[in-house]
MIKOLLUM-461305 format. One record per residue (C-alpha): residue number from 1; y, x, z. Coordinates in nm, 2 decimals, decimal comma. Layout:
BEGIN
+-----+--------+--------+--------+
:   n :     py :     px :     pz :
+-----+--------+--------+--------+
: NUM :      Y :      X :      Z :
...
+-----+--------+--------+--------+
END
This chain:
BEGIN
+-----+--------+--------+--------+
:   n :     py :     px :     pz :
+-----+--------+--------+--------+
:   1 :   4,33 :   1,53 :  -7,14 :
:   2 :   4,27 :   1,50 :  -7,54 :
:   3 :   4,61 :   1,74 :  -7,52 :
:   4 :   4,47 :   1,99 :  -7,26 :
:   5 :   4,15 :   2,01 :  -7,52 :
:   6 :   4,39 :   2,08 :  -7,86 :
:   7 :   4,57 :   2,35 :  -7,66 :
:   8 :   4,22 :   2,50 :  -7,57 :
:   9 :   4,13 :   2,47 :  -7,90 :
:  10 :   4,43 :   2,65 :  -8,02 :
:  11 :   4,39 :   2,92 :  -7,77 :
:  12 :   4,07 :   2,96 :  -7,89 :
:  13 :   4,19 :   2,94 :  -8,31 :
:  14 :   4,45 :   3,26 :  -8,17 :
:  15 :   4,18 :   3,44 :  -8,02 :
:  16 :   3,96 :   3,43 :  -8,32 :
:  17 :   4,22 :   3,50 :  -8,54 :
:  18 :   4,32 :   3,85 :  -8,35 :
:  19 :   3,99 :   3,94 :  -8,25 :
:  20 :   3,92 :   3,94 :  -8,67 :
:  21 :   4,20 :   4,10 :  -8,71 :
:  22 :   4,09 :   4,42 :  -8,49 :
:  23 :   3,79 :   4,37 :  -8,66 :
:  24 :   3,97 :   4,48 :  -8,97 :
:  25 :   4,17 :   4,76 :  -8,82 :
:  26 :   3,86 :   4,92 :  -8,68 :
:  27 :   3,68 :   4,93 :  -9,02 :
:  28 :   3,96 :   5,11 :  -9,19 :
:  29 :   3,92 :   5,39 :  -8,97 :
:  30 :   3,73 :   5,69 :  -9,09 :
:  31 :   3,49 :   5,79 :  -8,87 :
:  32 :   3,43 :   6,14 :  -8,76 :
:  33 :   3,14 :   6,20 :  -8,68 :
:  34 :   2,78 :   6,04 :  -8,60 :
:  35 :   2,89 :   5,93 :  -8,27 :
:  36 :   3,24 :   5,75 :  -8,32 :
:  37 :   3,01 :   5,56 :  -8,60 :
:  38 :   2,80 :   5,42 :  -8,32 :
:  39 :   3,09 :   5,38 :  -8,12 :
:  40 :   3,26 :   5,16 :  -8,37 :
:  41 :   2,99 :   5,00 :  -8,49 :
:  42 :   2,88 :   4,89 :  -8,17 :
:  43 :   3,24 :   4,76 :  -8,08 :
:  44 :   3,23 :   4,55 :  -8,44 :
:  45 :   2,96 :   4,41 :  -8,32 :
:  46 :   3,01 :   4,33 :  -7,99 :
:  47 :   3,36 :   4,17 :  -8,08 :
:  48 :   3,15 :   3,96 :  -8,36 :
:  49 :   2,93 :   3,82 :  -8,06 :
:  50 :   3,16 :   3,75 :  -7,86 :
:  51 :   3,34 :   3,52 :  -8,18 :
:  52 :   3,02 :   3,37 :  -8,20 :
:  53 :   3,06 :   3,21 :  -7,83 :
:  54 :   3,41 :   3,11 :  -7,92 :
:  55 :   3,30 :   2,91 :  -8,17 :
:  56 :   3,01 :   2,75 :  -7,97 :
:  57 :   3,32 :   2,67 :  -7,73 :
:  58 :   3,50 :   2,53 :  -8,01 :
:  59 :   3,23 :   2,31 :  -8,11 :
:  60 :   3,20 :   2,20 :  -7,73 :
:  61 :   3,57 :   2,12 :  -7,71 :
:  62 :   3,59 :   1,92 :  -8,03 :
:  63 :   3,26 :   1,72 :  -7,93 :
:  64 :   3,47 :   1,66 :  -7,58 :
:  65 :   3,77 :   1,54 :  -7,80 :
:  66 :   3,56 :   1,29 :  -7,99 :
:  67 :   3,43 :   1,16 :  -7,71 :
:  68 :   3,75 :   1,13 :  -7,53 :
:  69 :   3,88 :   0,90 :  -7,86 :
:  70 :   3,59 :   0,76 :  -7,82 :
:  71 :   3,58 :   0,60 :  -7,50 :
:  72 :   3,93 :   0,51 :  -7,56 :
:  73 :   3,79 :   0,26 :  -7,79 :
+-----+--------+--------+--------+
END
C-alpha cells in the first residue's frame, strides 16, 4: 500500500512539474491580439487551479502515508 501511495505521489510530483513547465512556455509567447491574451490568460489560470487540487491530493496522500506508518506501529 505505503508503495502504491509514493508512486501516486510521484505521479502527481511529474504532473506538477510539466504542467509548470507549460506554464512557462505559454508566457513566452507574444500575444497577438486582445483575444489570444484572454485565451492564454485564461489557460494559465486554469492550469494553476487545477495544480492547486494536485496539491490538495498530495497533502491527502502523504496524510494516508503517515497513517499507514502509523498503524503499523
Amino acid at each position: 500500500m505505503e508503495i502504491g501511495i509514493n508512486s501516486n505521489i510521484d505521479v502527481l510530483n511529474d504532473f506538477n512539474n510539466q504542467m509548470n513547465e507549460i506554464i512557462t512556455q505559454y508566457d513566452k509567447i507574444p500575444p497577438m491580439t486582445n483575444k489570444l491574451i484572454r485565451s492564454k490568460n485564461n489557460f494559465i489560470k486554469n492550469i494553476k487551479e487545477l495544480l492547486k487540487d494536485v496539491k490538495n491530493l498530495r497533502s491527502l496522500l502523504y496524510k494516508s502515508l503517515i497513517e499507514l506508518n502509523d498503524s503499523d506501529k
